[in-house]
C-alpha positions in Angstrom: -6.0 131.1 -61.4 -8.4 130.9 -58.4 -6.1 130.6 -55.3 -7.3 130.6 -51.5 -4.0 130.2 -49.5 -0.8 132.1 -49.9 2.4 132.7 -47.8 4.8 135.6 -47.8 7.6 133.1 -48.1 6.7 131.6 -50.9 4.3 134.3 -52.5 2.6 133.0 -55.7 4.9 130.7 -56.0 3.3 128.0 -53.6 -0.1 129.3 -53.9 -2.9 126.8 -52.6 -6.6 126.0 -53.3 -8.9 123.4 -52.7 -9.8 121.9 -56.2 -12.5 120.0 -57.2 -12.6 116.4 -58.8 -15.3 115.3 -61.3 -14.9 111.6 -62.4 -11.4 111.8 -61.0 -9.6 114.4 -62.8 -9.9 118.4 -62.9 -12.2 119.8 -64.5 -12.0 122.3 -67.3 -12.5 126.1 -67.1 -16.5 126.8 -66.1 -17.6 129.8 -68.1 -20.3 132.4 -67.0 -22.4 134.2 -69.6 -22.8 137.8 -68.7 -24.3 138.5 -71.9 -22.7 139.9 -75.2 -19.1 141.1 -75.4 -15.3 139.6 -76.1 -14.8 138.9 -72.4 -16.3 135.9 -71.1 -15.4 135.3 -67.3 -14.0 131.9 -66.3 -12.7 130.3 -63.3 -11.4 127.1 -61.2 -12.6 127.6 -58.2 -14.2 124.8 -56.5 -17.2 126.0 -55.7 -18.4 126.4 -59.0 -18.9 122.9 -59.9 -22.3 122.6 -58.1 -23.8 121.4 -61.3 -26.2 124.3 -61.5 -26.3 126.1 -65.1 -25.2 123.4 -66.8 -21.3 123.5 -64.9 -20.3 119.7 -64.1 -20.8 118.8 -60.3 -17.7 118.1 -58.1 -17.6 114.9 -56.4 -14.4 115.7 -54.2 -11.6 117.9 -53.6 -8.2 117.7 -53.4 -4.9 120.3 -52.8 -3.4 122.0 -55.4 0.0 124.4 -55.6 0.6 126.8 -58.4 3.7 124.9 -58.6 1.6 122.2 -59.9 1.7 119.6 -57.1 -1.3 118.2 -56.4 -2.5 116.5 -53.0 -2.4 112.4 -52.6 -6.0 112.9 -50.9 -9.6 113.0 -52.2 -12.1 114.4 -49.7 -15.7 113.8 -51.4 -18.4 115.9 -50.9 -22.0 114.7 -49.6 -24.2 115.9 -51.9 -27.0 114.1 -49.6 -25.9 117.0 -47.0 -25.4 119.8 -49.4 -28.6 119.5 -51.2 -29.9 122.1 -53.4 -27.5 125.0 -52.0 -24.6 126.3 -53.8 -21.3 125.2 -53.0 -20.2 128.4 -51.8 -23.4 128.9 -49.7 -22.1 125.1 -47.9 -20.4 124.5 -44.9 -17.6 122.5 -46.8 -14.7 121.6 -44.7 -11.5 122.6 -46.4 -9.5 121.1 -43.4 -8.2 118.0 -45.1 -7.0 119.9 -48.7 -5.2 123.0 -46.6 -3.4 120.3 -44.3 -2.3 118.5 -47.8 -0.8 121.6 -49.2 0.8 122.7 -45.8 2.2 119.7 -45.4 3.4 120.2 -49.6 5.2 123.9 -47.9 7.1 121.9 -45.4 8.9 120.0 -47.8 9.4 123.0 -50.0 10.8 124.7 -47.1 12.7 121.4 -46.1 13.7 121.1 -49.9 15.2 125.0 -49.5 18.6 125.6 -48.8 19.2 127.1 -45.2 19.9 129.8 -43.6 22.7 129.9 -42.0 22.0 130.4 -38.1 24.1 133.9 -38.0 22.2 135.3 -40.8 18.7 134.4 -39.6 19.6 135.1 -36.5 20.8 139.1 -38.0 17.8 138.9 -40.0 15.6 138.4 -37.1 17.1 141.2 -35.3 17.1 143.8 -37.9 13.3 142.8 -38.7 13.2 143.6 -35.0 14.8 147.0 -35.4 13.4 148.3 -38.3 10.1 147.7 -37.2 10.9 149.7 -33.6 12.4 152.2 -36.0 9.3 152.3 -38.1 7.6 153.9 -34.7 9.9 156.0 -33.5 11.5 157.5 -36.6 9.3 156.1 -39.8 11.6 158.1 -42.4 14.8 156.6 -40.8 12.8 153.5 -41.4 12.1 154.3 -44.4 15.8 155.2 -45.5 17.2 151.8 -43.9 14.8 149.9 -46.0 15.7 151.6 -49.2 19.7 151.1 -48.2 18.5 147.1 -47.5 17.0 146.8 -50.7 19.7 148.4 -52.9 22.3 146.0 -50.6 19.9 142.9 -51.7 19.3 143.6 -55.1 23.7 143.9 -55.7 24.3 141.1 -53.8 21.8 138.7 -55.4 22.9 139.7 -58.6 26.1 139.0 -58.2 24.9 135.7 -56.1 23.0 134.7 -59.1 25.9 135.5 -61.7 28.3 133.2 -59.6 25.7 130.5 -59.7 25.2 130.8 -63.4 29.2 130.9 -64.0 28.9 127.7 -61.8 26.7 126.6 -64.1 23.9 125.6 -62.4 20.4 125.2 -63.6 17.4 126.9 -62.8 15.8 123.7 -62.0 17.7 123.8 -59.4 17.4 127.0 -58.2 14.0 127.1 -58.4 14.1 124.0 -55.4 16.7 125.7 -53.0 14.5 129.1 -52.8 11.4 127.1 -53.1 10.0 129.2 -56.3 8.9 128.1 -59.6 11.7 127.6 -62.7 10.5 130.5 -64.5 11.4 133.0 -61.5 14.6 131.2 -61.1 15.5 131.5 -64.6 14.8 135.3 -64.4 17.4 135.6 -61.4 19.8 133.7 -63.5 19.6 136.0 -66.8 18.8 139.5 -64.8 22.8 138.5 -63.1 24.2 138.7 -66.5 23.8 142.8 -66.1 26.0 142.6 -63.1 
């Protein structure tokens, strides 16, 4: 998939692109020939529907997520404007699609369960000292982040097996850590080696 926006919070997860809209609906797959071979490259990216070589021609753009939301706007393009030039060669203004799927992340991250304040507040903090550490003594650093990581991987494992004793579905653990159903169903089955 052809993504443009991504956050370390929600990592591929909630990736985000402007798409493009021909009579209303997405458009399949265009295809470039490069000539013989099994391999023939593809994409989604918006700025290949210029109508050149045969691809269709977008006549607007909306947000989309990897999680498969898609944004309530259309934002047409003027092709009077644009003229002969590629899309990717034209000042097109992606501000209206990247405030649609920023606004989608704040009610992901609204949709998440929270933090409680200690704990974000002892996250902050060690994120603070880790990264002085990091300076001053990179292999202590380096040592603390290994000890974190073994501390995190236990703990969410046995998180995860109490929430699939619990019973609870991946559906909804997929919406209180804001990832997608198939991640959430991995956390779920990797707890039964707890």
């Amino acid at each position: 998939m052809d993504w443009d926006w991504w956050t370390v919070e929600f990592g591929d997860a909630h990736a985000g692109a402007a798409g493009a809209l021909v009579s209303g609906s997405e458009p399949a797959p265009v295809y470039f020939d490069v000539g013989s071979g099994p391999d023939v490259p593809s994409t989604t990216h918006w700025s290949a529907y210029d109508g050149r070589a045969h691809r269709p021609r977008a006549e607007a753009l909306r947000a989309k997520c990897a999680c498969r939301w898609r944004g309530p706007a259309q934002y047409p393009l003027d092709w009077d404007t644009i003229g002969d030039q590629p899309l990717y060669e034209a000042d097109i203004d992606l501000t209206g699609p990247l405030a649609d799927w920023t606004a989608h992340l704040s009610a992901v991250r609204d949709a998440a369960a929270p933090l409680p304040e200690p704990l974000a507040a002892l996250l902050a903090a060690m994120t603070e000292q880790l990264t002085a550490t990091a300076t001053d003594t990179p292999l202590a650093a380096l040592r603390a982040a290994g000890m974190l990581e073994r501390i995190a991987t236990r703990v969410g494992r046995q998180t995860a097996g109490a929430l699939r004793d619990d019973s609870m579905s991946a559906e909804a653990v997929a919406t209180a850590l804001g990832t997608t159903y198939s991640k959430a169903l991995l956390l779920l089955l990797t707890a039964q080696d707890r």
